[in-house]
MOPAC internal coordinates of N, CA, C and O (Angstrom, degrees):
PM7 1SCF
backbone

  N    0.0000 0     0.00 0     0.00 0    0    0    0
  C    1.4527 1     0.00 0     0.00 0    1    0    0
  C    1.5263 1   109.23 1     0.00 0    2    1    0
  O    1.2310 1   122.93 1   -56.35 1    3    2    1
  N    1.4789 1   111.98 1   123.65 1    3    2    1
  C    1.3771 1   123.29 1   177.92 1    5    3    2
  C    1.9500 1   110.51 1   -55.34 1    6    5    3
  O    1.2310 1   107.03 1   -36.97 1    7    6    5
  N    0.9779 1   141.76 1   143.03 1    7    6    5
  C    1.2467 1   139.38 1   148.12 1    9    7    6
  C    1.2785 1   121.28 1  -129.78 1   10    9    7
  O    1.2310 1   111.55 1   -22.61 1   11   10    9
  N    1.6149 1   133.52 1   157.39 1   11   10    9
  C    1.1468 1   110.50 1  -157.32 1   13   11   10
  C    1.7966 1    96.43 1  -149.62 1   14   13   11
  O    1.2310 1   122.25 1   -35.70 1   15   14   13
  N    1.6280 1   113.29 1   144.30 1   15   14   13
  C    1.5852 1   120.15 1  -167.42 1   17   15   14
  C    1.7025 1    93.37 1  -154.18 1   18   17   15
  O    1.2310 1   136.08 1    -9.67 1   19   18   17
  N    1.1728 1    86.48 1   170.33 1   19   18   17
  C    1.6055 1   113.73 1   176.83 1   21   19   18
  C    1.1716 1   107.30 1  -119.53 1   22   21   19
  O    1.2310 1   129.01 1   -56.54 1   23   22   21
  N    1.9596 1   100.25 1   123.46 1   23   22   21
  C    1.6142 1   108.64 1  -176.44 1   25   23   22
  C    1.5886 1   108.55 1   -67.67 1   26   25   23
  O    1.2310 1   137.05 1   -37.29 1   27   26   25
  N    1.9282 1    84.59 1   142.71 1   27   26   25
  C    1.5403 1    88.60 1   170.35 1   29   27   26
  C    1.3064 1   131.22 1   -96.83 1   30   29   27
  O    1.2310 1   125.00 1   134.64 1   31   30   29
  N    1.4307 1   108.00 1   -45.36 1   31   30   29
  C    1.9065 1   104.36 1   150.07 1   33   31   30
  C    1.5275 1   113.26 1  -123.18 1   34   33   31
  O    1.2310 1   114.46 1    -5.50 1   35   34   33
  N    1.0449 1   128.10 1   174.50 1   35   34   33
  C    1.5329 1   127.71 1   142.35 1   37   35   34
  C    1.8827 1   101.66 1  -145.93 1   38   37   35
  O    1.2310 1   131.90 1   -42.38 1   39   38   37
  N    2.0317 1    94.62 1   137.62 1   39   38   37
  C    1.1813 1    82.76 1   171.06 1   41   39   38
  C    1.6579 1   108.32 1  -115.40 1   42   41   39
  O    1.2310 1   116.94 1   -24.49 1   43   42   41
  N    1.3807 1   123.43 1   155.51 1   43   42   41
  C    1.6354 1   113.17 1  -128.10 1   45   43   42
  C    2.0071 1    64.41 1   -94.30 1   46   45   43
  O    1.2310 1   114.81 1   146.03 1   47   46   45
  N    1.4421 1   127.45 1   -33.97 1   47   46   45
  C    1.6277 1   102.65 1  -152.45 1   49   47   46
  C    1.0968 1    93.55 1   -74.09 1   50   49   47
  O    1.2310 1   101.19 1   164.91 1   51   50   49
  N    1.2149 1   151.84 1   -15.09 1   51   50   49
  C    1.4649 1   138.12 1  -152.45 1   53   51   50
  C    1.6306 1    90.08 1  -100.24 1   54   53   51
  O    1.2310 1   126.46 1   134.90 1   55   54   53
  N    1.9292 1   105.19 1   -45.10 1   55   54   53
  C    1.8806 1   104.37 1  -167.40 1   57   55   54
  C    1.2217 1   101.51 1    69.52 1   58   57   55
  O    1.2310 1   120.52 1  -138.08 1   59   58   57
  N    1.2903 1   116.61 1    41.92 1   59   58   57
  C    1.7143 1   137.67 1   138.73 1   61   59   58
  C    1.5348 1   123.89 1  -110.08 1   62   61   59
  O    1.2310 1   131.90 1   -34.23 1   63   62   61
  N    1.3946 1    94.63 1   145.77 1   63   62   61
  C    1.7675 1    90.68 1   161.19 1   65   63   62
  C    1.5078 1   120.72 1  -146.84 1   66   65   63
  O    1.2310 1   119.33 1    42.77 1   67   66   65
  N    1.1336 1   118.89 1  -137.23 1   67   66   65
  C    1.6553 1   136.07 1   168.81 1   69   67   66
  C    1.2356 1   117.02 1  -150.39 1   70   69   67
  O    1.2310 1   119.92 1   -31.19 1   71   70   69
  N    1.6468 1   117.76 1   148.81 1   71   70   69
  C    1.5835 1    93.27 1   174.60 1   73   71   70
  C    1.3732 1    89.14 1  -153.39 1   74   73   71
  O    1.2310 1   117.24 1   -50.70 1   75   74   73
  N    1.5753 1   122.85 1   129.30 1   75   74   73
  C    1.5145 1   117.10 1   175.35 1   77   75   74
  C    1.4314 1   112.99 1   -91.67 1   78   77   75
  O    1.2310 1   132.84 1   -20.21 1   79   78   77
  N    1.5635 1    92.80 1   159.79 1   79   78   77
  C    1.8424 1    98.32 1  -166.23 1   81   79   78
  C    1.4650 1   103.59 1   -90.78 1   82   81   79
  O    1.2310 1   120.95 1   -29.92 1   83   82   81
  N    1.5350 1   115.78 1   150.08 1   83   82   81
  C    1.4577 1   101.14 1  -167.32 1   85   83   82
  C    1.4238 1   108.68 1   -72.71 1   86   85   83
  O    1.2310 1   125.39 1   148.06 1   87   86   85
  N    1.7606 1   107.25 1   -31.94 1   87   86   85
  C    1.4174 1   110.61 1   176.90 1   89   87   86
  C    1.5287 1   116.61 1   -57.58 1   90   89   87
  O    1.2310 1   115.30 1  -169.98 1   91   90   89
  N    1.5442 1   126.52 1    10.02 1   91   90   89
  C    1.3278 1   125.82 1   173.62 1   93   91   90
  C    1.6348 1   102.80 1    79.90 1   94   93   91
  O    1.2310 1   128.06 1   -27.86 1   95   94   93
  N    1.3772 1   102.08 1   152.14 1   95   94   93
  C    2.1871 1   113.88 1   178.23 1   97   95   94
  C    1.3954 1    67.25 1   127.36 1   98   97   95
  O    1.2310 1   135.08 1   -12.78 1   99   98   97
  N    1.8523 1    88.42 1   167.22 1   99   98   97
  C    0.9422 1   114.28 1   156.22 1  101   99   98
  C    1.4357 1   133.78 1   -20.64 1  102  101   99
  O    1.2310 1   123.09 1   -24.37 1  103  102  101
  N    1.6087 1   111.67 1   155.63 1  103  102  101
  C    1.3533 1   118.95 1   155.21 1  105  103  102
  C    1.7685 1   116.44 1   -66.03 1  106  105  103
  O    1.2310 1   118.72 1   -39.05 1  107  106  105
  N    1.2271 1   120.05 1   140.95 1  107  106  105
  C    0.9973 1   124.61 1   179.66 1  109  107  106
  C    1.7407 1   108.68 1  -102.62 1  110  109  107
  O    1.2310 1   117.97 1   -20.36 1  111  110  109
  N    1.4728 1   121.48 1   159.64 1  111  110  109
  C    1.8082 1   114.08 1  -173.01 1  113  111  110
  C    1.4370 1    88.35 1  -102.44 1  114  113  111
  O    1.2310 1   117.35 1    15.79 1  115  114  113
  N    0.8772 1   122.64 1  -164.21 1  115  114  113
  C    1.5256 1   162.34 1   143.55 1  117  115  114
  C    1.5154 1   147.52 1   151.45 1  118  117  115
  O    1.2310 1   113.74 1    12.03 1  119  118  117
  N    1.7287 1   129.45 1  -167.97 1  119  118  117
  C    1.4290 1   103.98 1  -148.01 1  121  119  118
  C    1.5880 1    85.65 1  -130.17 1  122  121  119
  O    1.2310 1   128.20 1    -9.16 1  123  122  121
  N    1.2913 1   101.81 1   170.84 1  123  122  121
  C    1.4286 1   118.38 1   176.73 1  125  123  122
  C    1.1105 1   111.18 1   -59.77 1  126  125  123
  O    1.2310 1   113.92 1   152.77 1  127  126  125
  N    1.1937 1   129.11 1   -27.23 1  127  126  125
  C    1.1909 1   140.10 1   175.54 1  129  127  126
  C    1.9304 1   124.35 1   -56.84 1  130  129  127
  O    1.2310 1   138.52 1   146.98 1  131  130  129
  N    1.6658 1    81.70 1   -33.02 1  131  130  129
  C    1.5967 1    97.47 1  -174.26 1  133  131  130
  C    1.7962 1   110.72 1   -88.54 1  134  133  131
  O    1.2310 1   116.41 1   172.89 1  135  134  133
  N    1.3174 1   124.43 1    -7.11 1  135  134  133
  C    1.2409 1   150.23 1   171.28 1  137  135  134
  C    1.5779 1   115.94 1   -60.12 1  138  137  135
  O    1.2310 1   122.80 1   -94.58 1  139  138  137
  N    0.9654 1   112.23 1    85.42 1  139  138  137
  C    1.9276 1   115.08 1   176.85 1  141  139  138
  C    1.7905 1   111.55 1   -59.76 1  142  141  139
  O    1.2310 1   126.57 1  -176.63 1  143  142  141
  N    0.7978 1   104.96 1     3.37 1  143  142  141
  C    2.0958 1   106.81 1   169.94 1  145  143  142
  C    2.1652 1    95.98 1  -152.89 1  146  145  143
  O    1.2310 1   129.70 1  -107.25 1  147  146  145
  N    1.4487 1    98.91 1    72.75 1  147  146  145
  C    0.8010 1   119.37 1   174.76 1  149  147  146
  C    1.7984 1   117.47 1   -54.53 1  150  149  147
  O    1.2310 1   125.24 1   151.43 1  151  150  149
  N    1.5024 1   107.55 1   -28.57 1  151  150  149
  C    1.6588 1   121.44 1   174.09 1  153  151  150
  C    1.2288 1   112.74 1   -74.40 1  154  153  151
  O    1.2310 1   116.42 1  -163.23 1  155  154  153
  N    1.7147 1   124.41 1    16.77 1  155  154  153
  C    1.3535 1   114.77 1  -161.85 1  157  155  154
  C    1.8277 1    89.63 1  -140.08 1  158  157  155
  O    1.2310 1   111.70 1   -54.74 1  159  158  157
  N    0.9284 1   133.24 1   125.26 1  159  158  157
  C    1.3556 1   129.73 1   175.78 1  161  159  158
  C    2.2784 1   112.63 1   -98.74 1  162  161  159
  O    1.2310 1   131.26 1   -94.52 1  163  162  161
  N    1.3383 1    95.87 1    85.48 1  163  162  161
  C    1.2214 1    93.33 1   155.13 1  165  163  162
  C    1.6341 1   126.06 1    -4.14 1  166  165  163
  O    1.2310 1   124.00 1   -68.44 1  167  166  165
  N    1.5515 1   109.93 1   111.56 1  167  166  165
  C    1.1772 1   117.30 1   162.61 1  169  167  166
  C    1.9527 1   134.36 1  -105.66 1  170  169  167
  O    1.2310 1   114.54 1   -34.88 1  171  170  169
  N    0.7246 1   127.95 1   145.12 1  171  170  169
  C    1.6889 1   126.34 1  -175.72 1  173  171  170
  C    1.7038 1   108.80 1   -38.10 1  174  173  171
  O    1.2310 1   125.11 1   -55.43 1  175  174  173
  N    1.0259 1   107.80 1   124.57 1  175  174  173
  C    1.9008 1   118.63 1   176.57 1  177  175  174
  C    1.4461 1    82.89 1    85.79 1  178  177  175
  O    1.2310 1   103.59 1  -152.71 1  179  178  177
  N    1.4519 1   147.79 1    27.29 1  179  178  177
  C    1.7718 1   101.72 1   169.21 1  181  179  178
  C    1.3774 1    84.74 1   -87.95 1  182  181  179
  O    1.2310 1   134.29 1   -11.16 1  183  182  181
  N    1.8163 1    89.98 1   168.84 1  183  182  181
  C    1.6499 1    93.48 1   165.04 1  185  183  182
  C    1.8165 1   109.60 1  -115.41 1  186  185  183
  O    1.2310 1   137.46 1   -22.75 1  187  186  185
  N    1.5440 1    83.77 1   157.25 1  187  186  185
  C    2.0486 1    93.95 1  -164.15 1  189  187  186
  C    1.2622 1    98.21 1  -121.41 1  190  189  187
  O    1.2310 1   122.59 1   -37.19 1  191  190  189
  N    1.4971 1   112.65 1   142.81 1  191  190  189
  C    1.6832 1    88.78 1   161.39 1  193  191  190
  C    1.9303 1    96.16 1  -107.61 1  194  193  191
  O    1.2310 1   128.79 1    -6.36 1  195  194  193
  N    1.0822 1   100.68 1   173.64 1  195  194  193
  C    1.8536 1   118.50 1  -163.87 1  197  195  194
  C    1.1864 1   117.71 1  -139.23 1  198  197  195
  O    1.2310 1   114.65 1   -22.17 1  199  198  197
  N    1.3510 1   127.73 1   157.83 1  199  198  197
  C    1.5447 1   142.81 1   146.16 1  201  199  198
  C    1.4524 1   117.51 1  -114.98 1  202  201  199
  O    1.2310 1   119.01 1   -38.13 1  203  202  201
  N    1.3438 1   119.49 1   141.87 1  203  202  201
  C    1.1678 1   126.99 1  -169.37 1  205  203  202
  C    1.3870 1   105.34 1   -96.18 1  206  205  203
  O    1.2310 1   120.78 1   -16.32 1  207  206  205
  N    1.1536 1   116.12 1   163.68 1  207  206  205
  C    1.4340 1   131.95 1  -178.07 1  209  207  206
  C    1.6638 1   114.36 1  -141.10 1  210  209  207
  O    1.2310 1   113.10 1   -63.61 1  211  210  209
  N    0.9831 1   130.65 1   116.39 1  211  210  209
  C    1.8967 1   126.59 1   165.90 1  213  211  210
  C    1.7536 1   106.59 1   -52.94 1  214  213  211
  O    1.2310 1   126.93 1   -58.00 1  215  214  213
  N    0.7239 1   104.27 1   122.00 1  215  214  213
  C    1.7724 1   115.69 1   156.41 1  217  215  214
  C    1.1926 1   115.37 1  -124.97 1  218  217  215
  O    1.2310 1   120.00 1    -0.06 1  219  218  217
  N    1.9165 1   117.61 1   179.94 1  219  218  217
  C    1.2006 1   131.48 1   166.51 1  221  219  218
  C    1.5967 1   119.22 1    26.05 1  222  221  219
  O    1.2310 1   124.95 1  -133.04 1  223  222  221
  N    1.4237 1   108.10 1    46.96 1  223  222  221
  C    1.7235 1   121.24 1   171.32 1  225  223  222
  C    1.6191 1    91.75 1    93.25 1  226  225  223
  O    1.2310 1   105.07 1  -136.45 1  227  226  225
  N    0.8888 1   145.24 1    43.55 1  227  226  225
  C    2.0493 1   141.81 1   141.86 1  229  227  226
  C    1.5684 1    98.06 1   104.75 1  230  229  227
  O    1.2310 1   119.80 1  -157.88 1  231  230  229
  N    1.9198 1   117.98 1    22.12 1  231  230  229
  C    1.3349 1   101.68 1   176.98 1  233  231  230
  C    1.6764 1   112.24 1   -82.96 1  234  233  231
  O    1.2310 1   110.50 1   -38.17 1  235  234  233
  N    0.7843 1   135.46 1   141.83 1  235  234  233
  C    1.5934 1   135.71 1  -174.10 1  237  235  234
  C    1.3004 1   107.00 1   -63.59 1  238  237  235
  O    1.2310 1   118.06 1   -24.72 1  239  238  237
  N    1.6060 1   121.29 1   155.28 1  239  238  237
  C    0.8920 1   122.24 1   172.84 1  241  239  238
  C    1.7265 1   101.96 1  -158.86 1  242  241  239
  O    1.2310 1   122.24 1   -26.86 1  243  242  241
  N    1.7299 1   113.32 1   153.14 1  243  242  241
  C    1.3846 1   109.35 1  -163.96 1  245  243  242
  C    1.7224 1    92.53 1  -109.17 1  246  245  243
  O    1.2310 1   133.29 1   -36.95 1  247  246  245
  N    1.5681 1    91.92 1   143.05 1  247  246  245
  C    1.6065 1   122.15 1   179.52 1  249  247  246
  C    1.6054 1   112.36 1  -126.73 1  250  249  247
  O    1.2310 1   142.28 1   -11.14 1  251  250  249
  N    1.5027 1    74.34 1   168.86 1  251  250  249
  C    2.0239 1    82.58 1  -169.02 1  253  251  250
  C    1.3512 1   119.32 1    22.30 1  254  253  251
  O    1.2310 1   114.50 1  -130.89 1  255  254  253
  N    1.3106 1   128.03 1    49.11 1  255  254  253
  C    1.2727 1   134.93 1   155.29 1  257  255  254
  C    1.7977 1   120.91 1   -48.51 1  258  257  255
  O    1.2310 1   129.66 1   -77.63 1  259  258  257
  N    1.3710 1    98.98 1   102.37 1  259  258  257
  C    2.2156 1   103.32 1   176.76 1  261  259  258
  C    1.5600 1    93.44 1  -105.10 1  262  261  259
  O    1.2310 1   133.58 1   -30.81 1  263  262  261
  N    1.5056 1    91.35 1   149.19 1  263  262  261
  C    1.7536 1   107.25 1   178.18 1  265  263  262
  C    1.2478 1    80.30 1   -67.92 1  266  265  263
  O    1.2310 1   127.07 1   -23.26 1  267  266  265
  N    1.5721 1   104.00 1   156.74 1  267  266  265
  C    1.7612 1   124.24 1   156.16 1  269  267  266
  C    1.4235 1   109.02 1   -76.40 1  270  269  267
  O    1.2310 1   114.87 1   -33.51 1  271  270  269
  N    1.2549 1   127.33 1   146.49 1  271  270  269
  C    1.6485 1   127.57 1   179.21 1  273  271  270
  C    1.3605 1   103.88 1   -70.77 1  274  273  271
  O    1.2310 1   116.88 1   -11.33 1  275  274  273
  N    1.1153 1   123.53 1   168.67 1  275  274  273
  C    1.6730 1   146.74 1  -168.29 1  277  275  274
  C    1.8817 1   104.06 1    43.64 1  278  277  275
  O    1.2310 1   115.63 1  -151.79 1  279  278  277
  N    0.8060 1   125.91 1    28.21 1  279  278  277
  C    1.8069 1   142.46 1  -174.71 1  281  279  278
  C    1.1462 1    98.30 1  -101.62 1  282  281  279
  O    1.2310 1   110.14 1  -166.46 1  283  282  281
  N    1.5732 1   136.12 1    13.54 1  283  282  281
  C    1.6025 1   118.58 1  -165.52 1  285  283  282
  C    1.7373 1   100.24 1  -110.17 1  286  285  283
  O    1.2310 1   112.11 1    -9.88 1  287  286  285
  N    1.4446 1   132.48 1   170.12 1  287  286  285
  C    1.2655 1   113.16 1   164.10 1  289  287  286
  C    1.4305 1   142.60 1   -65.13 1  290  289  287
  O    1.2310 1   127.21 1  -159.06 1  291  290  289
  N    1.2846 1   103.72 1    20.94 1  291  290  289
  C    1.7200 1   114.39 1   172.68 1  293  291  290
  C    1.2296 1   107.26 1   -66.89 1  294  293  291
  O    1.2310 1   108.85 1   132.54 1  295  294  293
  N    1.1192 1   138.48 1   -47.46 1  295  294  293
  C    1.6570 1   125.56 1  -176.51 1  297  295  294
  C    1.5140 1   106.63 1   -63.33 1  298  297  295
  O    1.2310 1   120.68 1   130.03 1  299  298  297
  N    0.9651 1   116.31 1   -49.97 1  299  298  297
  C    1.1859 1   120.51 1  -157.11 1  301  299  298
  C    1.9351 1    94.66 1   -61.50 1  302  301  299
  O    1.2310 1   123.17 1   136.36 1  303  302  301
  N    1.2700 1   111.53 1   -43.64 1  303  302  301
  C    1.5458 1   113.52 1  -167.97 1  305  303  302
  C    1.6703 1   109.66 1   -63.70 1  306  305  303
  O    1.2310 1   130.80 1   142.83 1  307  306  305
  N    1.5989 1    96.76 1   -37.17 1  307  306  305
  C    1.8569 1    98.00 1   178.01 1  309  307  306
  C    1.8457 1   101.72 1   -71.05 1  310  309  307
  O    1.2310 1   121.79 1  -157.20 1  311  310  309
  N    1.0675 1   114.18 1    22.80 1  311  310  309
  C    1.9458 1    94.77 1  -178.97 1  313  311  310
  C    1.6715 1    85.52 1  -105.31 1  314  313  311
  O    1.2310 1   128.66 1   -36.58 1  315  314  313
  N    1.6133 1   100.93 1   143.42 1  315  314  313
  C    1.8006 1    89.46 1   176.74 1  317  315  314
  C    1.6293 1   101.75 1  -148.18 1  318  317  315
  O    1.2310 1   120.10 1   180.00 1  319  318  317

C-alpha cells in the first residue's frame, strides 16, 4: 500500500533523510538507496509517495519513495 508525506530533511553526505506521513505518526528515516530517481536529491516540503518496511525490531521505515508529479520547483518559480 502506497502512502504518501512530505520530506522533512535529507542530508545529501550521509544519503539519509526523514519524511512525514501526511496521515500524521511519526517521522519516518530513510536512504538514498530507497529513492526510485536516485539522480534527484529530495528537498524539504516535496511530496513522495512510499511503502513502509519493519526494521531494527518492527520500527518502520520508508521504501521506494517516487517524487509526486507537479512537486518540482516550477510552481513556485511562476509566482512573481
Amino acid at each position: 500500500m502506497t502512502h504518501y508525506g512530505k520530506i522533512k530533511s535529507y542530508d545529501s553526505a550521509k544519503g539519509a533523510g526523514m519524511i512525514t506521513p501526511e496521515k500524521g505518526g511519526d517521522a519516518l528515516s530513510f536512504n538514498k538507496s530507497d529513492l526510485q530517481q536516485q539522480a534527484q536529491e529530495p528537498r524539504a516540503d516535496q511530496r513522495y509517495g512510499y511503502d513502509t518496511r519493519q526494521i531494527d525490531g518492527g520500527k518502520a521505515h520508508a521504501v521506494n519513495l517516487q517524487m509526486e508529479a507537479g512537486t518540482s520547483d516550477s510552481s513556485a518559480k511562476q509566482q512573481s
